[in-house]
C-alpha positions as CSV (number, residue, x, y, z in Angstrom):
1,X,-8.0,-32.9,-36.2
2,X,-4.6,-34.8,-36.0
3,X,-4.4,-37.3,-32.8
4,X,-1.3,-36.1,-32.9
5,X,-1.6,-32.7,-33.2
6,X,-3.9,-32.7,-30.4
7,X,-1.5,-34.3,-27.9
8,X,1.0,-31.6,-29.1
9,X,-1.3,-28.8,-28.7
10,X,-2.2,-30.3,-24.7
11,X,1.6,-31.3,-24.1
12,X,2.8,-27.4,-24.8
13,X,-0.4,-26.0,-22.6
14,X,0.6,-27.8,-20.0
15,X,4.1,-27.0,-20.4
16,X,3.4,-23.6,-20.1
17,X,1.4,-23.7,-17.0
18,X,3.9,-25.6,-15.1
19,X,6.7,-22.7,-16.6
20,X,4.9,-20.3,-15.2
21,X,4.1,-22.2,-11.6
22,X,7.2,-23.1,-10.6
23,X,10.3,-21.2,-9.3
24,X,13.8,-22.3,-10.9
25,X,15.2,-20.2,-13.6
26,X,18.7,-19.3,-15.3
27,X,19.6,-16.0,-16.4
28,X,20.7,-15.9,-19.7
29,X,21.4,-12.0,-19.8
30,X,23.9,-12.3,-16.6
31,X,27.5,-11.8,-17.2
32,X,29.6,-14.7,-17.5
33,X,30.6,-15.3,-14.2
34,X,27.2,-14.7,-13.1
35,X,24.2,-17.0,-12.9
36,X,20.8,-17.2,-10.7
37,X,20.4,-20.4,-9.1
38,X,17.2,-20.1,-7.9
39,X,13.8,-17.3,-7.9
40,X,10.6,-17.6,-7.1
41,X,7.3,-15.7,-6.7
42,X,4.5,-14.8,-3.9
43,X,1.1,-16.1,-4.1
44,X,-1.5,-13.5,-5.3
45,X,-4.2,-15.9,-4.0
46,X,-6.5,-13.0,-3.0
47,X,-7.5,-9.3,-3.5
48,X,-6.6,-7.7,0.2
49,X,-4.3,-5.2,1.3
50,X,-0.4,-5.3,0.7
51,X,3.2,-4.1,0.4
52,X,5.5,-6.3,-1.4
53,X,8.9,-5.6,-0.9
54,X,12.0,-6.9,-2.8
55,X,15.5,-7.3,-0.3
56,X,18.5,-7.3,-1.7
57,X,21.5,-8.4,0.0
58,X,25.3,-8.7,-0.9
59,X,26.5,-11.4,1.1
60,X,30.2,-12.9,2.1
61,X,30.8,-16.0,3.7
62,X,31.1,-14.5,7.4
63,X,27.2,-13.2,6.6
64,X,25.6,-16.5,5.0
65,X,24.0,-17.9,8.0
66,X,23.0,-14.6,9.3
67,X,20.9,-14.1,5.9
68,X,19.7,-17.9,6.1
69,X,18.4,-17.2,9.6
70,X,16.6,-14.0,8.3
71,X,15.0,-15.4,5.4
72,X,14.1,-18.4,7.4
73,X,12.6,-16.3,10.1
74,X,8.9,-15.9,10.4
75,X,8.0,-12.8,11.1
76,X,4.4,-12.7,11.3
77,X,4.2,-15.9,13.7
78,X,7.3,-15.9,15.8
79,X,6.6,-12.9,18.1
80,X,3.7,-10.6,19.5
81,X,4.5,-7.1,18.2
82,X,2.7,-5.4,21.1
83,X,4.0,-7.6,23.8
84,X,6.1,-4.8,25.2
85,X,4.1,-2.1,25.3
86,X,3.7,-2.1,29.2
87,X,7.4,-1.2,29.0
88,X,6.4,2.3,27.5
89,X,3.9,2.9,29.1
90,X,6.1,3.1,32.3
91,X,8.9,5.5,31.1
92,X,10.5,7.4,28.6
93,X,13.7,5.8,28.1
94,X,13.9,2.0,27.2
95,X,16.9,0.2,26.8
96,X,17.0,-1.7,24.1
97,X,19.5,-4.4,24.8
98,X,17.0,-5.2,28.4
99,X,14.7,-7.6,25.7
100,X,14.0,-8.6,22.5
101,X,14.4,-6.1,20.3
102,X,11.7,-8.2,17.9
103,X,8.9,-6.7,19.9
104,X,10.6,-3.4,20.8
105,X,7.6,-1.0,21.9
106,X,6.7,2.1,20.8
107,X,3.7,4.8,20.8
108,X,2.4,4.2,17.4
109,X,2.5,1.1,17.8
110,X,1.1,0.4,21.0
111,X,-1.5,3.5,21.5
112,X,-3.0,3.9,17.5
113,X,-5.7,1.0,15.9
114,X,-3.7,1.8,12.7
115,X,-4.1,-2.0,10.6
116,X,-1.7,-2.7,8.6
117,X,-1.7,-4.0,5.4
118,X,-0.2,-7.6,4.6
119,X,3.5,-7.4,4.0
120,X,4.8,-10.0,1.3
121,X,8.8,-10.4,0.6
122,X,10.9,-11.5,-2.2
123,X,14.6,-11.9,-1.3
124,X,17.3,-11.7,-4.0
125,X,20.6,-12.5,-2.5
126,X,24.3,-11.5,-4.4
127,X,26.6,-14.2,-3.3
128,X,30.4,-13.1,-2.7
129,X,31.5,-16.9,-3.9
130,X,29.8,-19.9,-5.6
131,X,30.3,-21.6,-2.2
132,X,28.3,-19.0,-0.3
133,X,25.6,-19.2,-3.1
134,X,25.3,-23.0,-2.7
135,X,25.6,-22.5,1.2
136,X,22.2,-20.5,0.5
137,X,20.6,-22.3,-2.0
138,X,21.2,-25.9,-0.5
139,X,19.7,-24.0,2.9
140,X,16.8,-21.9,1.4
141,X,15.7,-24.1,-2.1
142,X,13.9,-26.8,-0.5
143,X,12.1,-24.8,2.3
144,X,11.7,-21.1,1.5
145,X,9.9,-20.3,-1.8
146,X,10.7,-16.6,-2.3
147,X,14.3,-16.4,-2.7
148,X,16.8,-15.4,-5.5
149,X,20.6,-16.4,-5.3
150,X,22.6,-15.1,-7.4
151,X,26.8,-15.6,-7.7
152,X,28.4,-12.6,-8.3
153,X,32.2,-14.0,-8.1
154,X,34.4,-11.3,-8.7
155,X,32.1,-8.8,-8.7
156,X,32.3,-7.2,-5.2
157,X,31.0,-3.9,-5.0
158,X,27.4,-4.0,-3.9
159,X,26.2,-1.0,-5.3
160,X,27.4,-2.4,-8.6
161,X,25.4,-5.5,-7.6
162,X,22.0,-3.0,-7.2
163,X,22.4,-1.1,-10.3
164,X,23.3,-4.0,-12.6
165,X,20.3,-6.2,-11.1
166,X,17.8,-4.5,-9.4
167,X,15.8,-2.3,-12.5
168,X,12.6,-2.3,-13.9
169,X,11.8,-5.6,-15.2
170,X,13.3,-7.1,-11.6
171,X,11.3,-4.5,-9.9
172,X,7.6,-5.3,-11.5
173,X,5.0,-5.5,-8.8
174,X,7.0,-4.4,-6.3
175,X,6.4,-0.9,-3.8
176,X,9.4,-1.1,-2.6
177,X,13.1,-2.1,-2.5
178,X,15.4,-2.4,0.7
179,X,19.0,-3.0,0.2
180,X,20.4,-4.3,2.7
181,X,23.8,-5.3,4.2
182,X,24.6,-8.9,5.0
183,X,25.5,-8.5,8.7
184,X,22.0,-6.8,9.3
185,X,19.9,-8.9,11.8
186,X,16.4,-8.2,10.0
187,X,15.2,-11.2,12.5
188,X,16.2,-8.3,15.0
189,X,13.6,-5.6,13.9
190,X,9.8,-5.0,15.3
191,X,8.3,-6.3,12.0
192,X,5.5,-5.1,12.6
193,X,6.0,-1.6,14.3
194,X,8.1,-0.8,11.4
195,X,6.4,-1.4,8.6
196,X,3.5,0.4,10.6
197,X,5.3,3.6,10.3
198,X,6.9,3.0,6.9
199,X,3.1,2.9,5.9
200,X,2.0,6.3,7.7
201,X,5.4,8.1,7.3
202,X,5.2,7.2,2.9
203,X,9.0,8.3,3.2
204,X,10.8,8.2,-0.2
205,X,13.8,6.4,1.4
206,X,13.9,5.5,5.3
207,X,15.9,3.1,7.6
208,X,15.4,2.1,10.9
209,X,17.5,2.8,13.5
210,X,21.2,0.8,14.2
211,X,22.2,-0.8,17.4
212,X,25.0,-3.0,17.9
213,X,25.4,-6.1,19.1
214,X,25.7,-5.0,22.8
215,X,25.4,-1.6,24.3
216,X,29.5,-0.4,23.6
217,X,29.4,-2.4,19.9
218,X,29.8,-0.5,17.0
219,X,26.1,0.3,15.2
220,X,26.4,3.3,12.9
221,X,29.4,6.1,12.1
222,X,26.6,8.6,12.2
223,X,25.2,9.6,15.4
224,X,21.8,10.6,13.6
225,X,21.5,7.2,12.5
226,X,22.0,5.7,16.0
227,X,18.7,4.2,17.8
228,X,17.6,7.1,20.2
229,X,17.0,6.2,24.1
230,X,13.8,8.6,24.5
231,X,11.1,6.6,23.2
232,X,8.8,10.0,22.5
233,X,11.4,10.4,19.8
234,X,9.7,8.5,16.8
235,X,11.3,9.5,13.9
236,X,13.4,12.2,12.2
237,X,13.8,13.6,8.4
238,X,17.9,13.7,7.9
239,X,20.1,14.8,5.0
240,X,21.0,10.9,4.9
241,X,20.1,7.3,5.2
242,X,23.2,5.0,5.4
243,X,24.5,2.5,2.7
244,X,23.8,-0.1,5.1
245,X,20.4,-0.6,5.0
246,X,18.5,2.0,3.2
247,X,14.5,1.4,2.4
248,X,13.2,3.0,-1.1
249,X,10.1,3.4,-2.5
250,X,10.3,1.7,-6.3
251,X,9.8,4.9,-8.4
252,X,12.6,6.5,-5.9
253,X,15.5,3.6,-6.3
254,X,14.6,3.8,-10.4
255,X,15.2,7.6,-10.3
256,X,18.6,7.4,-8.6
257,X,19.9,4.2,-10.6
258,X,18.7,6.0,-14.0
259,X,21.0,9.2,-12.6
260,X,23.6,6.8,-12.3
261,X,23.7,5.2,-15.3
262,X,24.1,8.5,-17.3
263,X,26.6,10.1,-15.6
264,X,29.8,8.0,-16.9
265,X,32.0,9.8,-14.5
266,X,30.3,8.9,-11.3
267,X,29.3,5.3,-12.9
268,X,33.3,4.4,-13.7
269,X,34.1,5.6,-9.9
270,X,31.6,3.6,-8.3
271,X,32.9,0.2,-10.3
272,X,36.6,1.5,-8.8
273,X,34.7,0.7,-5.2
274,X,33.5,4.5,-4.1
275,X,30.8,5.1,-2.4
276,X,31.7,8.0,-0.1
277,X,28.4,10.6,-0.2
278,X,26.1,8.4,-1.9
279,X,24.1,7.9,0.7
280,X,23.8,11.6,1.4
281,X,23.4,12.8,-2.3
282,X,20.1,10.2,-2.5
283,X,18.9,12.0,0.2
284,X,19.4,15.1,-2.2
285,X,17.8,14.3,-4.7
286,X,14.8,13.2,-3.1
287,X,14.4,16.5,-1.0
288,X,15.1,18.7,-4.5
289,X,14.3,16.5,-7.6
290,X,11.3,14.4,-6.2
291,X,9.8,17.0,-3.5
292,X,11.5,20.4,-5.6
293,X,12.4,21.7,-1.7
294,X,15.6,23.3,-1.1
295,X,18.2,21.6,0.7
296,X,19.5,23.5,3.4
297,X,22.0,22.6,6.7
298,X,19.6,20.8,9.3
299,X,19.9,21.6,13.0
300,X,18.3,20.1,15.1
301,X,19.7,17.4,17.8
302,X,17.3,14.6,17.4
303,X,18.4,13.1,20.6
304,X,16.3,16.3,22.3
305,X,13.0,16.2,23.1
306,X,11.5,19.4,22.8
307,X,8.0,20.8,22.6
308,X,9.1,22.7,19.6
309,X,9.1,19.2,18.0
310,X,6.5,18.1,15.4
311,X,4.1,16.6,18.1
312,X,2.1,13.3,16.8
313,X,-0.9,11.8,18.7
314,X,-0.7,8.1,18.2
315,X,-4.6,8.1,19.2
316,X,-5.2,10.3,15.9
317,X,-3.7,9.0,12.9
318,X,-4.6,12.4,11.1
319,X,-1.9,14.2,13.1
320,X,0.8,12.3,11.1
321,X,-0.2,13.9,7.8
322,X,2.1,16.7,7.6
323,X,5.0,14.2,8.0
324,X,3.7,12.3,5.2
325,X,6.3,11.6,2.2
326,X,9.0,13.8,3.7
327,X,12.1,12.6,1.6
328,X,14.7,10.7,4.2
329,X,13.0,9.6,7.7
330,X,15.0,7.5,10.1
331,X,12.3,5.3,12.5
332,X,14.2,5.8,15.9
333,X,11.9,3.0,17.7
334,X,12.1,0.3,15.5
335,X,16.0,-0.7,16.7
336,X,17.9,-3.2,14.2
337,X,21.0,-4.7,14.8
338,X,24.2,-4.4,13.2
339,X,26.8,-6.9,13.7
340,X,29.5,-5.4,11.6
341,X,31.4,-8.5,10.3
342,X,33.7,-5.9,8.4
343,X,33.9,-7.7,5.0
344,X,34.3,-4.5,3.2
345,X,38.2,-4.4,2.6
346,X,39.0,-0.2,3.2
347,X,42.3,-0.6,0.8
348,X,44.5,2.3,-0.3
349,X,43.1,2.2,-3.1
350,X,38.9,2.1,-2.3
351,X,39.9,4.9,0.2
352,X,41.2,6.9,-2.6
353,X,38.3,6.1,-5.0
354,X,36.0,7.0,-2.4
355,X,37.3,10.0,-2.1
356,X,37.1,10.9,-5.4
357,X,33.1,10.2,-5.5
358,X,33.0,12.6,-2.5
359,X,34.2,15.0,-4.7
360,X,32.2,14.4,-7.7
361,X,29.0,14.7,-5.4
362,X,30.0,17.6,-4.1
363,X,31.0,19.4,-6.7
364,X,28.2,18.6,-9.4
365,X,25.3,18.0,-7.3
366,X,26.4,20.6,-4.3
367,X,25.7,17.9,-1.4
368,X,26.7,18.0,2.1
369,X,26.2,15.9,4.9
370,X,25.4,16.4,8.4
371,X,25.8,12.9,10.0
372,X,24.8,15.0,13.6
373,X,21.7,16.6,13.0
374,X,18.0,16.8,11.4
375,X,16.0,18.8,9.2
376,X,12.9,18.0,12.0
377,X,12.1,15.5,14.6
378,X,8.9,13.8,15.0
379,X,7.9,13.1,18.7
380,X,4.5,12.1,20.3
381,X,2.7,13.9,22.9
382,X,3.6,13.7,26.4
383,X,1.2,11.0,28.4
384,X,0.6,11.6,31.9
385,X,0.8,7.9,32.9
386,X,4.3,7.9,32.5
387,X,6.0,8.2,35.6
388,X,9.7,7.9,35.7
389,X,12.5,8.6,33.2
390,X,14.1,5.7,33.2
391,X,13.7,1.8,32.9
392,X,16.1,-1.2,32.0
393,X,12.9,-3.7,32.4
């Protein structure tokens, strides 16, 4: 054979290999005013246990170093998950804002031998501006392998943002997606405790619970949503799981974006800016489409414990099986904080368009939201070492 040829032949192997290794890409598909600047894989260096989860974050120039902080955060290494669990052990309520909320305790996590698997994350990250994307890039590109920027200039509406970029091809590989706000503090979350739970509950969409920055800041408009003080409180299935931060299983996100897509009406409003109901109407269709139950209004105060609640022994793993894939679950004791930068601009005009999806919702798909209340509350059983009621240690 050809000298020559040979070389070729070796030059383009090689070229494909190093294609395929490395991280920087351009998307040629994107609109216009729309380009990735930089993406990157995980290593699939062995065969053990995993979740890998894709965030996705709009983010505006107040949130940038918020989101650099997160994706720079280790999560694994930086804290001991368990290092609070004297703290429940030694009451029922357990204030938050007293420590770290990184290590906040709770019963599962601190009384089961559940092992979870390892947790691997891609971040893909919709810039508001080209200077928030290179504020980013320039912070994440030479240190942090596993992240996406992309600008989206002009294109503001985040939910836009998920349907346009987050499908099936981007979504490969993945168990689940988490959309998440830009002024969530994901450094602020018990890593550990909640993907513990998102692993036993299987939940078809799910969110942790919202705290604020202090104990009078703003966390959530729904109370249902709010972190609850009684630590026996563990979790709850709700007829909704906020815009700000909701958790899907793959298969669940693909349903509700294909929905979307073929329903003109509801696709045109949401490019106007609404999103009123959305987050309630998900919640719909995973309790009647993907688990064929019927919706009806939940009651129950979530903030109550009560011995008519669904009791789970964190000592047997097996008692959490009839709360398995239930189709919205907020985790109550895996706090995450909110620090509501407001860069949402509530115009005349997004108020009105809003509205308008309300409608639509309602009307077509007969949902209805009860921001207060529960369909049922998961609690754990009472333990006889705990003493008091109380404790801001």
């Amino acid at each position: 054979m050809n000298k020559r040829v040979v070389v070729g032949i070796l030059s383009y192997i090689i070229f494909i290999y190093w294609c395929t290794t490395h991280t920087t890409t351009i998307n040629t598909s994107a609109t216009n005013n729309t380009s990735i600047i930089s993406s990157a894989t995980l290593s699939k260096d062995d065969n053990s246990p995993r979740i890998r989860v894709l965030i996705a974050r709009a983010v505006g120039p107040s949130e940038a170093q918020n989101v650099i902080d997160d994706v720079q955060h280790n999560f694994i290494n930086t804290h001991n998950s368990k290092s609070q669990c004297n703290r429940i052990q030694q009451a029922n309520e357990i204030d938050p804002f007293a420590n770290n909320t990184e290590a906040f305790p709770n019963h599962i996590l601190c009384e089961s031998n559940f092992v979870l698997p390892q947790v691997e994350v891609e971040h893909l990250i919709f810039a508001r501006n080209s200077d928030v994307a290179k504020q980013i890039n320039n912070a994440c590109n030479s240190s942090i392998s596993n992240v996406e920027v992309i600008d989206v200039t002009g294109d503001s509406i985040k939910v836009m943002n998920w349907i346009n970029y987050v499908d099936e091809d981007r979504l490969i590989g993945f168990d689940y997606v988490w959309l998440v706000d830009g002024d969530i503090l994901i450094r602020s979350l018990n890593w550990i405790a909640f993907w513990q739970q998102i692993t036993l509950f299987k939940p078809k969409i799910s969110q942790p619970s919202i705290i604020g920055t202090t104990k009078d800041g703003y966390s959530s408009w729904h109370p249902v949503l709010r972190h609850q003080a009684d630590s026996r409180i563990v979790a709850a299935e709700t007829a909704l799981i906020e815009l700000m931060v909701p958790l899907f299983t793959v298969d669940t996100w693909l349903g509700i974006r294909q929905i979307i897509l073929s329903l003109p009406i509801l696709l045109e409003r949401i490019k106007a800016g609404g999103t009123n109901y959305i987050d309630g109407w998900w919640c719909h269709y995973a309790k009647t489409s993907l688990l064929e139950e019927h919706q009806q209004s939940p009651t129950q105060d979530p903030s109550v414990y009560k011995p008519t609640n669904h009791l789970i022994d964190p000592k047997n793993i097996s008692s959490i099986t009839p709360l398995m894939e239930r189709s919205c679950v907020i985790l109550y004791q895996t706090p995450v904080v909110h620090s509501n930068k407001k860069t949402l601009k509530k115009t005349f005009q997004f108020r009105q368009t809003t509205k308008m999806v309300e409608k639509y919702l309602v009307k077509n798909f007969n949902v209805a939201i009860f921001g207060g209340r529960a369909y049922e509350a998961f609690a754990t059983v009472p333990r006889n070492n705990i003493t008091s009621t109380k404790t801001n240690i």
